[in-house]
C-alpha positions as CSV (number, residue, x, y, z in Angstrom):
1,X,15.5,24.6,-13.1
2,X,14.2,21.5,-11.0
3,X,16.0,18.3,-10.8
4,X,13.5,15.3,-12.5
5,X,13.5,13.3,-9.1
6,X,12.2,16.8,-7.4
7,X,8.8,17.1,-9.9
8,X,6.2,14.8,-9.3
9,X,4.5,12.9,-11.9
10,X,1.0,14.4,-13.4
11,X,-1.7,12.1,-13.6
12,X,-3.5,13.2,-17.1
13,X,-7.0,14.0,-16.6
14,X,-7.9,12.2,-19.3
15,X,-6.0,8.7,-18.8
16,X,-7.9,5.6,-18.9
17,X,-9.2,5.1,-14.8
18,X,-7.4,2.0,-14.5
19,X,-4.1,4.3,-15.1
20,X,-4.9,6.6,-13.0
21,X,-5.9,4.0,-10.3
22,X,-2.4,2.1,-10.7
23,X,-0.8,6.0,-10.3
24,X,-2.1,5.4,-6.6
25,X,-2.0,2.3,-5.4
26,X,-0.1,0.5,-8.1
27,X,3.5,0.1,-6.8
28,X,4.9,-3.2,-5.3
29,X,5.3,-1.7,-1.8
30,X,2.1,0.5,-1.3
31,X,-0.1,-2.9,-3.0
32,X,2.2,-4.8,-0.1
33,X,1.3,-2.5,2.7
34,X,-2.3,-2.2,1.7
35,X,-2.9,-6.0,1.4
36,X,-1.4,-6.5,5.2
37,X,-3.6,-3.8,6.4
38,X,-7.2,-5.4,4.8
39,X,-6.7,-7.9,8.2
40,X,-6.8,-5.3,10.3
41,X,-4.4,-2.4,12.3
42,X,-0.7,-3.1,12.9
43,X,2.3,-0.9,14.4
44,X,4.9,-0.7,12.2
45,X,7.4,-3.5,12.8
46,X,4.7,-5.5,12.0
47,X,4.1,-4.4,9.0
48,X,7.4,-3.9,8.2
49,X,8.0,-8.0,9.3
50,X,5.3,-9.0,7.1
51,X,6.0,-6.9,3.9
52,X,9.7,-7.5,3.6
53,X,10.3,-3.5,3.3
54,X,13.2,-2.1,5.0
55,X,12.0,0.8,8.0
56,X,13.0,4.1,4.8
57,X,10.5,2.5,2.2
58,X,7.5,1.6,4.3
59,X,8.0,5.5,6.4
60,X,7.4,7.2,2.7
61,X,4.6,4.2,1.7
62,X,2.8,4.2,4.8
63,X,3.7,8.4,4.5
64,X,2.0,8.8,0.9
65,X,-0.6,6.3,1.8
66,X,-1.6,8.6,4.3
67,X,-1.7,11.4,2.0
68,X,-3.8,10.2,-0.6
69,X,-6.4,8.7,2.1
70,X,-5.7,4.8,2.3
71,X,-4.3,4.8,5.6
72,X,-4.4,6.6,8.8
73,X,-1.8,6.9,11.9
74,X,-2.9,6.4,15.4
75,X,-0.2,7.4,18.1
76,X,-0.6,6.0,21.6
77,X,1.6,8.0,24.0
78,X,1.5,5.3,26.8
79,X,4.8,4.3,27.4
80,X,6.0,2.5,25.7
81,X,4.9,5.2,22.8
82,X,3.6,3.4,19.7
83,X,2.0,3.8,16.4
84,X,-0.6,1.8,14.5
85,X,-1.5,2.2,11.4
86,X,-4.9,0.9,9.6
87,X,-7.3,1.5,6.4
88,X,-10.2,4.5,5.9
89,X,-13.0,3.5,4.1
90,X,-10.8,4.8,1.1
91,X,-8.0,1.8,1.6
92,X,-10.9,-1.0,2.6
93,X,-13.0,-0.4,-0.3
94,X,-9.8,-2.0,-2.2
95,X,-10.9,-5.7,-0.6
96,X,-12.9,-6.6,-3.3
97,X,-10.1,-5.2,-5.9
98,X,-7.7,-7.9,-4.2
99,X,-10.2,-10.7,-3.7
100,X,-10.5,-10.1,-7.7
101,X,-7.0,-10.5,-8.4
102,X,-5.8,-13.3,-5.9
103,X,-9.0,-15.1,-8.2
104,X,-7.2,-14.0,-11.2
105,X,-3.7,-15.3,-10.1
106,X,-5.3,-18.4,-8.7
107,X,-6.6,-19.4,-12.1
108,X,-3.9,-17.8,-14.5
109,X,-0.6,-18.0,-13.0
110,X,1.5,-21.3,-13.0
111,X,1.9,-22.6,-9.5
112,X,5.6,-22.3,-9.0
113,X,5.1,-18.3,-9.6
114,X,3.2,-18.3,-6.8
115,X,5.1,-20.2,-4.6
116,X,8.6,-18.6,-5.5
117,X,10.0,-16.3,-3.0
């Protein structure tokens, strides 16, 4: 018998689409990592500066991003070697989707949620 952290969750056919959307992109690192990319390709310290998420967490974001078709990895084997990462048409096509919801925050959140860090 499998552990419950080895089987991955089933998204129900059926489910309302804004369910299944939130199965993909929905959790606070992947939303964090696809946001930074929207202004264009970065390596990952940079992304990892500008999200906040320690080097473990944005490998397996950036890793399952990559596997459900948000993100791609380019390798440039120049030394020094480094890797960038940036949106498909897949992760870009989320712009509007974020646009949408910085409107929504901008008109229905108090002002010291958004500024609290």
């Amino acid at each position: 018998m499998s552990s419950p952290q080895a089987k991955t969750r089933d998204v129900d056919a059926n489910a309302c689409p804004v369910i299944q959307s939130l199965e993909q992109i929905g959790s606070q690192w992947r939303l964090a990592v696809l946001h930074e990319l929207l202004v264009g390709e970065q390596r990952f310290n940079e992304l990892k500066r500008s999200t906040g998420a320690n080097a473990r967490t944005l490998s397996r974001v950036l890793d399952d991003l990559g596997e459900m078709g948000f993100v791609e990895r380019r390798i440039e084997e120049d030394a020094p070697i480094a890797t960038y990462y940036s949106l498909t048409d897949k992760g870009e096509s989320l712009e509007p989707v974020f646009d949408e919801i910085e409107c929504w925050a901008g008109s229905w959140l108090d002002e010291d949620v958004l500024t609290r860090e």
